[in-house]
Backbone of each chain as ProteinMPNN parsed JSONL, in Angstrom:
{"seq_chain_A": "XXXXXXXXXXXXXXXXXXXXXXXXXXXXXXXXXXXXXXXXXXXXXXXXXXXXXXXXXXXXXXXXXXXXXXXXXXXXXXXXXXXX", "coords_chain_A": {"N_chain_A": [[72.476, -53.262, 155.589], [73.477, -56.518, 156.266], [75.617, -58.659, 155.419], [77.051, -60.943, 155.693], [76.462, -63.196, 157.358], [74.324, -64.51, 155.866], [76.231, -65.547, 153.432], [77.363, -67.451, 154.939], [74.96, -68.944, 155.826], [75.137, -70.338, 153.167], [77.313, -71.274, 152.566], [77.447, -73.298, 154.552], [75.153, -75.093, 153.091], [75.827, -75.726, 150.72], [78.065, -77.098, 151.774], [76.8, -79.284, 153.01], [75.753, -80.575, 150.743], [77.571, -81.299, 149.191], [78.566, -83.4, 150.507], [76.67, -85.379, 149.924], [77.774, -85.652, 147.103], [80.028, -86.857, 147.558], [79.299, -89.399, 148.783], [77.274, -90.515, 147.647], [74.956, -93.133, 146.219], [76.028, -94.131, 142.659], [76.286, -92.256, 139.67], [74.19, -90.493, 138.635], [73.218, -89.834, 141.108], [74.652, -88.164, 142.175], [75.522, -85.989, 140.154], [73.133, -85.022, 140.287], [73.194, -84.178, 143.229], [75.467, -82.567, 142.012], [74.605, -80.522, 140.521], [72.632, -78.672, 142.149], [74.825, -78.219, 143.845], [76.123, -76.264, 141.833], [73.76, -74.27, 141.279], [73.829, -73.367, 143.668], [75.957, -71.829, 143.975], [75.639, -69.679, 142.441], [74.084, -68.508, 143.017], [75.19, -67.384, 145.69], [76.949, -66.213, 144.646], [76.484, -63.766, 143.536], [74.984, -62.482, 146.15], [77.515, -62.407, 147.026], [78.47, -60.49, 145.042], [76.967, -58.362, 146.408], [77.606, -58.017, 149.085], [80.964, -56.969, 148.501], [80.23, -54.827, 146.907], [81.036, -54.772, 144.339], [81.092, -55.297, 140.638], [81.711, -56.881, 139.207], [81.731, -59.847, 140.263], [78.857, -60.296, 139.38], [79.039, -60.577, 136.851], [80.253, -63.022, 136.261], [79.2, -65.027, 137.976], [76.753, -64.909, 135.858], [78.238, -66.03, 133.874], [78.955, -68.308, 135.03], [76.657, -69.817, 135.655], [76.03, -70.599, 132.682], [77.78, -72.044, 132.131], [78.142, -73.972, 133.546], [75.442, -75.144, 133.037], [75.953, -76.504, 130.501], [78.013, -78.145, 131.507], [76.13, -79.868, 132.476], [74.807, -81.097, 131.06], [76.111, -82.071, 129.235], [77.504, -83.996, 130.993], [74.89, -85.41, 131.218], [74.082, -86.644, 129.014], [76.715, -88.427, 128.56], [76.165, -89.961, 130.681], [73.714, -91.419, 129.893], [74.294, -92.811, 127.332], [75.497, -92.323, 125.211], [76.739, -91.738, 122.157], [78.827, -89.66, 121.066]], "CA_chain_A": [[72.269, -54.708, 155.51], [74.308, -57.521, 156.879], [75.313, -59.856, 153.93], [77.676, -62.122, 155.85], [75.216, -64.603, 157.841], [73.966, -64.838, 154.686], [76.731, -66.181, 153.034], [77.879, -68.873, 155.518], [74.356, -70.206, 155.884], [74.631, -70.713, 151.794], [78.316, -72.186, 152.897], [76.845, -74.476, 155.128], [73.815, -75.736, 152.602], [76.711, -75.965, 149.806], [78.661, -78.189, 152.473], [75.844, -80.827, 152.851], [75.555, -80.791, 149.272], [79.146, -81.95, 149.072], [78.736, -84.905, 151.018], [76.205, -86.025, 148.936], [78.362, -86.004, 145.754], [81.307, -88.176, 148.053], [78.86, -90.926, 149.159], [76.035, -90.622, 146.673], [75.49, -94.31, 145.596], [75.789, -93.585, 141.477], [76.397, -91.744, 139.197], [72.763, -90.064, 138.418], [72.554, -89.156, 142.365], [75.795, -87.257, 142.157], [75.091, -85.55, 139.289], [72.005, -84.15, 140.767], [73.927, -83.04, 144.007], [76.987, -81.594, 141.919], [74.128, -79.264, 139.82], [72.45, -78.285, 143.453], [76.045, -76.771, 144.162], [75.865, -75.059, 141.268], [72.788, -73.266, 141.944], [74.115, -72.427, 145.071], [77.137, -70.952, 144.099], [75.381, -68.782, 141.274], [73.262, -67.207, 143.869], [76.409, -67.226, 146.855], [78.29, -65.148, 143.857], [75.103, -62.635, 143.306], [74.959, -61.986, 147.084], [78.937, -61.797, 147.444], [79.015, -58.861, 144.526], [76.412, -56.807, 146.899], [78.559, -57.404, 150.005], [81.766, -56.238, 148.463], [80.053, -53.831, 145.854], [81.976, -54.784, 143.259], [79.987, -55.738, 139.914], [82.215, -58.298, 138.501], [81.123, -61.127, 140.563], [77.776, -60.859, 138.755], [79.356, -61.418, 135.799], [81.28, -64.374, 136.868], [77.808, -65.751, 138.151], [76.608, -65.265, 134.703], [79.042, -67.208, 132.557], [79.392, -69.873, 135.944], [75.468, -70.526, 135.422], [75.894, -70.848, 131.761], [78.835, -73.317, 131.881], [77.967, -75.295, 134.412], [74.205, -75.625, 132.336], [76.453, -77.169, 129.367], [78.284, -79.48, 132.284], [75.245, -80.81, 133.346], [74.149, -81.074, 129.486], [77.359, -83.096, 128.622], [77.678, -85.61, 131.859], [73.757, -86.579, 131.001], [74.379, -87.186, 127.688], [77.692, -89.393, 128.765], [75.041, -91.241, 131.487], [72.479, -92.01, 129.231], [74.884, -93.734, 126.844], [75.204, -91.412, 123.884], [77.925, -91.223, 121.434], [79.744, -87.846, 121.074]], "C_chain_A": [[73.584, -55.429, 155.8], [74.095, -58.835, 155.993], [76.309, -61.144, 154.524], [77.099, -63.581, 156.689], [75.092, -64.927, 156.696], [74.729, -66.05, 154.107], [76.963, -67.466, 153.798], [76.551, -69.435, 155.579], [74.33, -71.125, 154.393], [76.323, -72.094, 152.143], [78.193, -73.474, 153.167], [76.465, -75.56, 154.239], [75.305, -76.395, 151.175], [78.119, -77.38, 150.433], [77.801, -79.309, 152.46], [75.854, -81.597, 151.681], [76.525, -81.581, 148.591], [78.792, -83.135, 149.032], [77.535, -85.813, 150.517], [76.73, -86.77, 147.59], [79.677, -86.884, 146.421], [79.971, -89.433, 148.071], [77.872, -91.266, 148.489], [76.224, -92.262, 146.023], [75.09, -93.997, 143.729], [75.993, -92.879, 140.866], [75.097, -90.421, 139.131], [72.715, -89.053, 139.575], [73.551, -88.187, 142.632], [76.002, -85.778, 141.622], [74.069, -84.67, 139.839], [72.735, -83.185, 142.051], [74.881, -82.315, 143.381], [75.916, -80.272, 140.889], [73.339, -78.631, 140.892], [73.915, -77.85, 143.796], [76.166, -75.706, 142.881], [75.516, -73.892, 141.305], [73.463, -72.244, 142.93], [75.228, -71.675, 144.718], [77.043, -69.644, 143.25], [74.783, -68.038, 142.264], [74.313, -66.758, 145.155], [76.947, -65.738, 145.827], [77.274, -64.071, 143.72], [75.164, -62.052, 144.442], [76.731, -61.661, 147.584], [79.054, -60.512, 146.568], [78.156, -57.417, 145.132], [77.047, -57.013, 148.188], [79.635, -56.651, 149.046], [81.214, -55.135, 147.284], [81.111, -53.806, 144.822], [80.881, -55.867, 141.708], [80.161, -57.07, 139.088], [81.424, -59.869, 138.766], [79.791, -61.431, 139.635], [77.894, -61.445, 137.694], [79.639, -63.012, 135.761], [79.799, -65.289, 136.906], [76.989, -65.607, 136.752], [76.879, -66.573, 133.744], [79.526, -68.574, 133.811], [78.07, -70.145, 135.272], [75.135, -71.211, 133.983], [76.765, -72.606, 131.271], [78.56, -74.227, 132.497], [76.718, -75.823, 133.665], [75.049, -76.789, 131.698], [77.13, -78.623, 130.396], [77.284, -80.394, 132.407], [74.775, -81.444, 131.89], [74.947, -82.603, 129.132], [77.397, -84.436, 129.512], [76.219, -86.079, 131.657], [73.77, -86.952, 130.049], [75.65, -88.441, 128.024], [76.698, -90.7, 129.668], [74.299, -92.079, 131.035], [73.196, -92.994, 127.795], [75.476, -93.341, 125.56], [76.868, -91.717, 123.246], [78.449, -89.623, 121.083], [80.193, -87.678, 119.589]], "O_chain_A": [[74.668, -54.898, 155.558], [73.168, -59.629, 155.828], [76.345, -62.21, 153.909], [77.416, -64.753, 156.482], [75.869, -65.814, 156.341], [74.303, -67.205, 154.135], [76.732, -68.532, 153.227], [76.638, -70.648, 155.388], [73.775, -72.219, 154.288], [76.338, -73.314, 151.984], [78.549, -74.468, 152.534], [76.995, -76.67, 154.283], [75.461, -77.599, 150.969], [78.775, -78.196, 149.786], [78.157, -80.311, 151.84], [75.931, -82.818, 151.547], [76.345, -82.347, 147.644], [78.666, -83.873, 148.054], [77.566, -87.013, 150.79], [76.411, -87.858, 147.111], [80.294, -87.599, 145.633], [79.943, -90.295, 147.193], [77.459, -92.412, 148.669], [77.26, -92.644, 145.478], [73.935, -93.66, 143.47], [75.978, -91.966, 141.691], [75.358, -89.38, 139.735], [72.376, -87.877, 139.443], [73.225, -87.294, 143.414], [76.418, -84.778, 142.208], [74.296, -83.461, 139.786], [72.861, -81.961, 142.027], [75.302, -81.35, 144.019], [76.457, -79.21, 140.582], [73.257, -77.476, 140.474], [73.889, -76.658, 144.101], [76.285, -74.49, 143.03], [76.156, -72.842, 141.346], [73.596, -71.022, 143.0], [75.361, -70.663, 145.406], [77.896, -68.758, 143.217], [75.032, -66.833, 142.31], [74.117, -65.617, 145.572], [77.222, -64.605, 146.22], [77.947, -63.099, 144.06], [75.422, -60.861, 144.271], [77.045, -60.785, 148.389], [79.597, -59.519, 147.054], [78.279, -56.228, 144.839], [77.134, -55.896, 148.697], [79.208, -55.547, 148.708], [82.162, -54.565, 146.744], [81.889, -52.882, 144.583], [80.185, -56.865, 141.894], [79.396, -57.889, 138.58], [80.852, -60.658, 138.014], [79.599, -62.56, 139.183], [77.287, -62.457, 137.343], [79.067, -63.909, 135.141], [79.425, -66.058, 136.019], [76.396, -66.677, 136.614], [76.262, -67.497, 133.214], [80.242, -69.537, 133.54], [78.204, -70.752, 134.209], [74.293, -72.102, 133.875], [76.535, -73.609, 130.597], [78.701, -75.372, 132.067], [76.754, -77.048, 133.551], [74.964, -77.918, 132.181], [76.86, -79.801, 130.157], [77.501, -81.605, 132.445], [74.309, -82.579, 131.987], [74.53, -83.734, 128.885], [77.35, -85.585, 129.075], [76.114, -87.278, 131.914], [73.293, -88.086, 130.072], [75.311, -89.542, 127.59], [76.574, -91.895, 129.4], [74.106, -93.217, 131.462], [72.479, -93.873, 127.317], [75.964, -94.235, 124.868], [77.897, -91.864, 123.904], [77.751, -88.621, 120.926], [80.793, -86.662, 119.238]]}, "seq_chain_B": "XXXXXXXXXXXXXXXXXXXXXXXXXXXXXXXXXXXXXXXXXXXXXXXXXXXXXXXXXXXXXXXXXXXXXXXXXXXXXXXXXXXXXXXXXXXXXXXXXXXXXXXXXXXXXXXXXXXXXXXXX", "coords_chain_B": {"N_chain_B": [[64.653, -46.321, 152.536], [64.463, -48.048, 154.742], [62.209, -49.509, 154.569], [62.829, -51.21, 152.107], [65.098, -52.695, 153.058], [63.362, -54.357, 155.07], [61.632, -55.459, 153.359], [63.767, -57.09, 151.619], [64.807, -58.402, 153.558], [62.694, -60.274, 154.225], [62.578, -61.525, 151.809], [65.122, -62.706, 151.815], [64.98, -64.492, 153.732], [62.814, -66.203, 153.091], [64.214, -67.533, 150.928], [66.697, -68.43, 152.214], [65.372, -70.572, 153.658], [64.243, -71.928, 151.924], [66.441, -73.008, 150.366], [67.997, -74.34, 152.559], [65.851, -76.443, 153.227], [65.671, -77.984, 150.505], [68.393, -78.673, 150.502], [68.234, -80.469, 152.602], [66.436, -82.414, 151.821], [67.78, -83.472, 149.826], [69.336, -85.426, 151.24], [67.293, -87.19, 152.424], [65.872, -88.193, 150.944], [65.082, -91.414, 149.14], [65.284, -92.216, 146.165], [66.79, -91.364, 143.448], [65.013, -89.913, 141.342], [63.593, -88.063, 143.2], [65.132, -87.394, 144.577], [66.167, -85.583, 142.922], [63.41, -84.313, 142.23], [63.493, -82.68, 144.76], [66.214, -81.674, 145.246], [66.192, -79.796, 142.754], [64.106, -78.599, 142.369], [62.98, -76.785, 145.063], [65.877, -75.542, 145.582], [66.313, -74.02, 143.029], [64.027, -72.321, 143.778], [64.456, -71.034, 146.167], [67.235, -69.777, 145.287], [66.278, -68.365, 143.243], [64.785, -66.08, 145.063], [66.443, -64.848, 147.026], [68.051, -63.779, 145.168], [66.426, -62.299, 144.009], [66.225, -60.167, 146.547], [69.118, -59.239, 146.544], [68.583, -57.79, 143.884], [66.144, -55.759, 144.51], [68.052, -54.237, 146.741], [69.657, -53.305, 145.073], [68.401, -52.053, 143.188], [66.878, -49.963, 144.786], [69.255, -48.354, 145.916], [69.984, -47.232, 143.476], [67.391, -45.683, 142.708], [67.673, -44.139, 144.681], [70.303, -42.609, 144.303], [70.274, -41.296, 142.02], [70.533, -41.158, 138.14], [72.993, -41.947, 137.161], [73.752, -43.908, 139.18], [76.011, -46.245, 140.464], [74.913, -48.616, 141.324], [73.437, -49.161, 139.049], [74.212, -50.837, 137.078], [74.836, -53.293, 138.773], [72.038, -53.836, 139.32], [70.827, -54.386, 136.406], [72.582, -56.151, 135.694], [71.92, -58.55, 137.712], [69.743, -59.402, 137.032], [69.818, -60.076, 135.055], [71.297, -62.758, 135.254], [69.431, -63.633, 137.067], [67.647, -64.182, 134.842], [69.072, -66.518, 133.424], [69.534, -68.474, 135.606], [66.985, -69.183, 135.831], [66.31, -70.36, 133.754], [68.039, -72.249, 132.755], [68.096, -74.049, 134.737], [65.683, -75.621, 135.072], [65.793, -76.751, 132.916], [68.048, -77.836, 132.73], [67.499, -80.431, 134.751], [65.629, -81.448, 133.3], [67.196, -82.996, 131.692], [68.799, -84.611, 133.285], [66.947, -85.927, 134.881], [65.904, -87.543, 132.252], [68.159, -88.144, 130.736], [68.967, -90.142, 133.27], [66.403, -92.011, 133.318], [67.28, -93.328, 131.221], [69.338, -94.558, 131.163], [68.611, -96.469, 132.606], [68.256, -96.422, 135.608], [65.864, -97.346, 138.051], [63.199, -96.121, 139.85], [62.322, -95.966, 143.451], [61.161, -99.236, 144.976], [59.635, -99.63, 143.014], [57.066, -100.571, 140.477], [55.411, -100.463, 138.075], [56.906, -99.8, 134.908], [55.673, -97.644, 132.658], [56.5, -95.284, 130.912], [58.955, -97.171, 129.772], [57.711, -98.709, 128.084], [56.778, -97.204, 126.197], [59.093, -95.798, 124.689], [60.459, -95.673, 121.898], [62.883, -95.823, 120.351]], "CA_chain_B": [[65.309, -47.56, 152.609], [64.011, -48.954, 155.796], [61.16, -50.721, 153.846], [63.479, -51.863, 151.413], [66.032, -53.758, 154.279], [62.503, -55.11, 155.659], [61.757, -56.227, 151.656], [64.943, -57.527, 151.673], [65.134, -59.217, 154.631], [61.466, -61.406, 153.971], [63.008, -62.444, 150.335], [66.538, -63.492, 151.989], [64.674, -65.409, 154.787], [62.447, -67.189, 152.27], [65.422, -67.651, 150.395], [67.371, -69.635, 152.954], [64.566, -71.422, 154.367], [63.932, -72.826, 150.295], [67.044, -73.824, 150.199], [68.191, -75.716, 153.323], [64.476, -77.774, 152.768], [66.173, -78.677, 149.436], [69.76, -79.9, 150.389], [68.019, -81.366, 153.525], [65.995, -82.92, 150.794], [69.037, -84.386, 149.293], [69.811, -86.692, 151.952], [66.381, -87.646, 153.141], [64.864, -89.138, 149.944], [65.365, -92.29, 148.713], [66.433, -92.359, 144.983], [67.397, -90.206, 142.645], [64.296, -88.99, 141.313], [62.85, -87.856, 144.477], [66.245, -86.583, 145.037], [65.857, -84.601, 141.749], [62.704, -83.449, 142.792], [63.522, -81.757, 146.373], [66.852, -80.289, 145.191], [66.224, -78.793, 141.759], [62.89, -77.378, 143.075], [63.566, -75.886, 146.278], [66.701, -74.79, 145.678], [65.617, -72.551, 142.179], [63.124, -70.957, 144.196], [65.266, -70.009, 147.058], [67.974, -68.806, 144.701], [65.3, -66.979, 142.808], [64.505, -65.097, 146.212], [68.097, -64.291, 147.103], [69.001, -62.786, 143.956], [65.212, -60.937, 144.147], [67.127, -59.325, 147.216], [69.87, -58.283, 145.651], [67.984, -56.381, 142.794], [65.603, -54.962, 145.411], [69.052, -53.621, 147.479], [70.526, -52.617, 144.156], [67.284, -51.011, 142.776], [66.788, -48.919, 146.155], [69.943, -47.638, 145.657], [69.845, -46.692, 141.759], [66.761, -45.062, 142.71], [68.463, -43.062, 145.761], [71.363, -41.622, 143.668], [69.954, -41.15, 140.554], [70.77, -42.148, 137.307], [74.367, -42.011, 136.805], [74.064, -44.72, 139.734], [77.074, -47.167, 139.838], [74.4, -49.736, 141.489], [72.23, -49.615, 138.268], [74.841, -52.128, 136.351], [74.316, -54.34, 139.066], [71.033, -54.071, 139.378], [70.711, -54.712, 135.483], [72.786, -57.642, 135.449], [71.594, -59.322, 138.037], [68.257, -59.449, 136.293], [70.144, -61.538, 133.394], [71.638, -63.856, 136.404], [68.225, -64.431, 137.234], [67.152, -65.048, 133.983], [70.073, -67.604, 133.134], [69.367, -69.16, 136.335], [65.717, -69.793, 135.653], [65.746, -71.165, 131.729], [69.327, -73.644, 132.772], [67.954, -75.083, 135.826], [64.735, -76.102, 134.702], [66.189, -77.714, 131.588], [69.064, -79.203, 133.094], [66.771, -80.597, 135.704], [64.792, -82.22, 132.427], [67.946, -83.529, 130.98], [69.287, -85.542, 134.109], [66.05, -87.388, 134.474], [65.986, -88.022, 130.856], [69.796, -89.667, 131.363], [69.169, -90.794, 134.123], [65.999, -93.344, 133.12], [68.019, -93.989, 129.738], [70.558, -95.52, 131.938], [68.059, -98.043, 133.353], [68.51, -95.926, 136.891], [64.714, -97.175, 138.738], [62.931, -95.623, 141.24], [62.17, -97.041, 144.9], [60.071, -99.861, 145.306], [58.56, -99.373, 141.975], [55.954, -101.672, 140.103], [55.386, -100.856, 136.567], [57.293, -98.507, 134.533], [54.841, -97.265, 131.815], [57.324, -94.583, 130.078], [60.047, -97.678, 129.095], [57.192, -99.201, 126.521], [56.608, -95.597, 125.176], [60.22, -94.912, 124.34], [61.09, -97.143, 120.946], [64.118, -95.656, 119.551]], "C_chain_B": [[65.302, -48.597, 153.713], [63.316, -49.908, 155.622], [61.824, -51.525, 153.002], [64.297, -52.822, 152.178], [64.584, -54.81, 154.53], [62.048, -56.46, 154.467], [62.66, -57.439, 151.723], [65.39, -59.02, 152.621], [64.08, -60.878, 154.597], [62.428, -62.047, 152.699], [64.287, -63.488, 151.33], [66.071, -64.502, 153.089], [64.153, -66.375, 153.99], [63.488, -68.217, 151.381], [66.425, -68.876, 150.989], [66.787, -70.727, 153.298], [63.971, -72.311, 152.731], [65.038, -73.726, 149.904], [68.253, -74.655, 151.306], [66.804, -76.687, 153.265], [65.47, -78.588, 151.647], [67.202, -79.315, 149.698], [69.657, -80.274, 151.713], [67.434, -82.764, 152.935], [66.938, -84.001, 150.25], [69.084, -85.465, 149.911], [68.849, -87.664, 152.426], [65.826, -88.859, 152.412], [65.834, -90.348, 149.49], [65.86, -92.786, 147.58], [66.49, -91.478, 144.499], [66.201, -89.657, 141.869], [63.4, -87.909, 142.129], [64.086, -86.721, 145.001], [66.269, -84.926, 144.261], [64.679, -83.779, 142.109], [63.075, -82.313, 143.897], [64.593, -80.683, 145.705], [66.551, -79.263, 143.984], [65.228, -77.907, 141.99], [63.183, -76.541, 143.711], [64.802, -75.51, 146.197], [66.62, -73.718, 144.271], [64.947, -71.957, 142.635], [63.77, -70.487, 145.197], [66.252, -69.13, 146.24], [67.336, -67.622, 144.011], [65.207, -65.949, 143.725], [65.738, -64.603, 146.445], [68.435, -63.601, 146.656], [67.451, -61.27, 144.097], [65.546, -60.116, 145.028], [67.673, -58.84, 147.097], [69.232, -56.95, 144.912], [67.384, -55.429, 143.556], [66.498, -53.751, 146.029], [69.32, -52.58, 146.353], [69.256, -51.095, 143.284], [66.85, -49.697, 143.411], [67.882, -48.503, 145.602], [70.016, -46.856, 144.503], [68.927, -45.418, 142.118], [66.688, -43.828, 143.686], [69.258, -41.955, 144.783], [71.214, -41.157, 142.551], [70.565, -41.675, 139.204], [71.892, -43.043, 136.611], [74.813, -42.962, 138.127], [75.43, -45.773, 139.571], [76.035, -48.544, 140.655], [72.937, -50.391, 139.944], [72.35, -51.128, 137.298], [74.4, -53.188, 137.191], [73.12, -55.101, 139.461], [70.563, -55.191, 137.861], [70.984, -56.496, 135.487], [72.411, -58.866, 136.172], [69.746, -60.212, 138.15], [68.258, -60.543, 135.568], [70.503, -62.436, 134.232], [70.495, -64.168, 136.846], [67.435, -65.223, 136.136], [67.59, -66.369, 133.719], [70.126, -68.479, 134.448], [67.878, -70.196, 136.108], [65.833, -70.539, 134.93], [67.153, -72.355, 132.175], [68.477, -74.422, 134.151], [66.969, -75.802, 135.576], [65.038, -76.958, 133.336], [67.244, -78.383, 131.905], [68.441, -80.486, 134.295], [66.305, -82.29, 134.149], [65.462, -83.084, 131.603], [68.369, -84.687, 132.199], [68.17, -86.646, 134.099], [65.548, -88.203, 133.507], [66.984, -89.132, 130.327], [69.649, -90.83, 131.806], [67.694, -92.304, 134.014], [66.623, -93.943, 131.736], [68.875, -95.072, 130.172], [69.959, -96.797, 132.637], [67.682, -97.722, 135.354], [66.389, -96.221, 137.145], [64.672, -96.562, 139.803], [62.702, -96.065, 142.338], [61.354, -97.351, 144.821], [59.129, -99.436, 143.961], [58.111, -100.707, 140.714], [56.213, -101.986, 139.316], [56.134, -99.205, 136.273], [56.898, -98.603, 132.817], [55.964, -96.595, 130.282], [58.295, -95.666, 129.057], [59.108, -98.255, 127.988], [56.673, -98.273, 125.627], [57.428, -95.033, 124.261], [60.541, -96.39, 122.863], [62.394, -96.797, 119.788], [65.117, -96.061, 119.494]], "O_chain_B": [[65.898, -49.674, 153.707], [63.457, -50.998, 156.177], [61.469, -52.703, 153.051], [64.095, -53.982, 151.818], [64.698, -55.991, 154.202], [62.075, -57.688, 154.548], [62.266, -58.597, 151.864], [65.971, -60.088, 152.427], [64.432, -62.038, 154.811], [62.942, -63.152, 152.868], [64.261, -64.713, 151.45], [66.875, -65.399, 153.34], [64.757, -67.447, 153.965], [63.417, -69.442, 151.287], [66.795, -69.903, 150.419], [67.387, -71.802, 153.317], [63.273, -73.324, 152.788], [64.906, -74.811, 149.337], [69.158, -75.391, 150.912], [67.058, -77.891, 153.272], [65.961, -79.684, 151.921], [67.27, -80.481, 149.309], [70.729, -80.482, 152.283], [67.749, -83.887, 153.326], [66.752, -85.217, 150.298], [68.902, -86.523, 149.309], [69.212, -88.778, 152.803], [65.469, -89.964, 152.822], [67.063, -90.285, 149.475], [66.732, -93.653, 147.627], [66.2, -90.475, 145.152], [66.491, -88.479, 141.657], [62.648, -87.079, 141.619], [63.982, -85.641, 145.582], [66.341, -83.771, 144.682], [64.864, -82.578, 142.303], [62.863, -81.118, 143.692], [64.383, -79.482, 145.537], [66.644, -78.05, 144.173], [65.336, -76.686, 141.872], [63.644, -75.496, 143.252], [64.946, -74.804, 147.195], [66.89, -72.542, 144.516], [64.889, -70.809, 142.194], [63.717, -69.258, 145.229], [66.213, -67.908, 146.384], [67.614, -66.425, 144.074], [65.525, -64.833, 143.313], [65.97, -63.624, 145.737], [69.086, -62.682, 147.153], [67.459, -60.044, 144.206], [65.294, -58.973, 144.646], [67.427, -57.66, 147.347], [69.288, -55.742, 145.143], [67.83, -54.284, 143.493], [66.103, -52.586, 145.994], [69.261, -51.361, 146.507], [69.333, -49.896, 143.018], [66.55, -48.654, 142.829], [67.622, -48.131, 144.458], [70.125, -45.643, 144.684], [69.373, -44.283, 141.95], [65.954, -42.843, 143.596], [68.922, -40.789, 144.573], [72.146, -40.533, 142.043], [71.142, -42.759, 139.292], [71.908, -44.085, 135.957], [76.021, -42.983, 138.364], [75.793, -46.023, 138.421], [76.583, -49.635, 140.496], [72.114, -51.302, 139.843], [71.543, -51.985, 136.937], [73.668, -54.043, 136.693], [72.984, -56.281, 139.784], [70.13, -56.338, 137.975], [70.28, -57.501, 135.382], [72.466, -59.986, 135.663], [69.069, -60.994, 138.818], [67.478, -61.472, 135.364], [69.799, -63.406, 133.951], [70.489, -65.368, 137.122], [66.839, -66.297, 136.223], [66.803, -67.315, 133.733], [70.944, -69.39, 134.315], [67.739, -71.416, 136.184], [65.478, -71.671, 135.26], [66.982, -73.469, 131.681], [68.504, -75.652, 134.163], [67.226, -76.973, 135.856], [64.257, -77.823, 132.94], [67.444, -79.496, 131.419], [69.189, -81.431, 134.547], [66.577, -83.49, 134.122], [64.857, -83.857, 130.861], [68.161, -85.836, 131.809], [68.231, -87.775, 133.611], [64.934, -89.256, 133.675], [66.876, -90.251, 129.826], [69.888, -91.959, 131.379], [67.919, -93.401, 134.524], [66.314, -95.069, 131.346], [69.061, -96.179, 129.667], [70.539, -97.79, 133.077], [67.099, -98.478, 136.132], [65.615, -95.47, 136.551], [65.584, -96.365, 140.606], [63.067, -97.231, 142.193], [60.406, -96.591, 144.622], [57.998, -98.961, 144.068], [58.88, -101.557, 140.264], [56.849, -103.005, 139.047], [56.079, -98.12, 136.853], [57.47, -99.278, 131.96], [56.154, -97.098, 129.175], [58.497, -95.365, 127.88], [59.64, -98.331, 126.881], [56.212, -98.506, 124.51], [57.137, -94.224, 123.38], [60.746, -97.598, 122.976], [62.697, -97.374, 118.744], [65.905, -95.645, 118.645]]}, "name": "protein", "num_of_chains": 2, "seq": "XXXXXXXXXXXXXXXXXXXXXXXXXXXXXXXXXXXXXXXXXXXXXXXXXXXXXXXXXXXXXXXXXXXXXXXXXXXXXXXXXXXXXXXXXXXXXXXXXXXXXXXXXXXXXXXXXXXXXXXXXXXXXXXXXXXXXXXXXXXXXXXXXXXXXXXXXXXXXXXXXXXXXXXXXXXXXXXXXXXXXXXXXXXXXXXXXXXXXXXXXXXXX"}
């Protein structure tokens, strides 16, 4: 198997995604594109630890998907108006 | 392992094709729930497929070399990376648009909004 196409089309989709979170009018719409890179980078890191066969990355993609959850947890709670 | 590449190959196609829809999605729609819709959807089910590739790759192999495999760890874990993908995206998904009408954020061109005389806290 041939895992590097792969990756750059996720590159790519993770590039668009970007330029959403620069020109996004809002907060809210930002927010939504910056947890859409997330995603993508949890599954980019899953398919990078079976190119290089190395098992770490999965980890990594573990505790990214977990942390970034709590990011997304914390900036909607700051959006919506909440006290801390 | 020929069937398995072929396996492999359908998931990772579905896979891509789930999630450029979604962060084509992004740019197409008009506000932010619509936005919310396309990407958090379509892009959990492509990643779902992706990673279902992986395991597939990693599983074939395990089941090649037998048990003392060094692909069985990553088979394993990327079981729990699927799980922890599924149960956060779908709930962070339910938290933004939760925010995000708290904040007053409307949708396009919209009429009546039912939910704001529901909410009285």
């Amino acid at each position: 198997m041939t895992w590097l196409p792969i990756i750059i089309v996720m590159v790519v989709c993770i590039g668009i995604a970007m330029a959403r979170v620069f020109i996004g009018p809002g907060a809210p719409t930002r927010l939504v594109a910056f947890d859409t890179i997330n995603t993508l980078v949890v599954a980019s890191l899953v398919i990078l630890a079976m190119m290089f066969k190395q098992v770490i990355f999965v980890d990594v993609a573990i505790v990214y998907a977990l942390l970034s959850f709590a990011m997304t947890l914390y900036v909607a709670k700051y959006i919506q108006g909440d006290k801390f | 392992m020929d069937t398995l590449n072929i396996v492999s190959y359908v998931f990772i196609g579905i896979g891509l094709f789930f999630n450029l829809v979604g962060v084509i999605g992004l740019h197409r729609l008009p506000d932010m729930y619509t936005k919310l819709h396309a990407a958090t959807k379509c892009t959990t089910f492509g990643s779902i497929f992706l990673i279902i590739a992986v395991i597939v790759q990693a599983a074939g192999a395990w089941a090649l070399e037998g048990a003392y495999s060094s692909q069985s760890v990553m088979c394993i874990r990327a079981v729990l990376a699927l799980v922890a993908l599924m149960v956060t995206n779908a709930t962070g998904a339910h938290a933004m648009a939760r925010a995000a009408h708290r904040s007053g954020e409307k949708p396009a061109r919209v009429v009546v909004d039912d939910l704001k005389e529901k909410e009285n806290d």
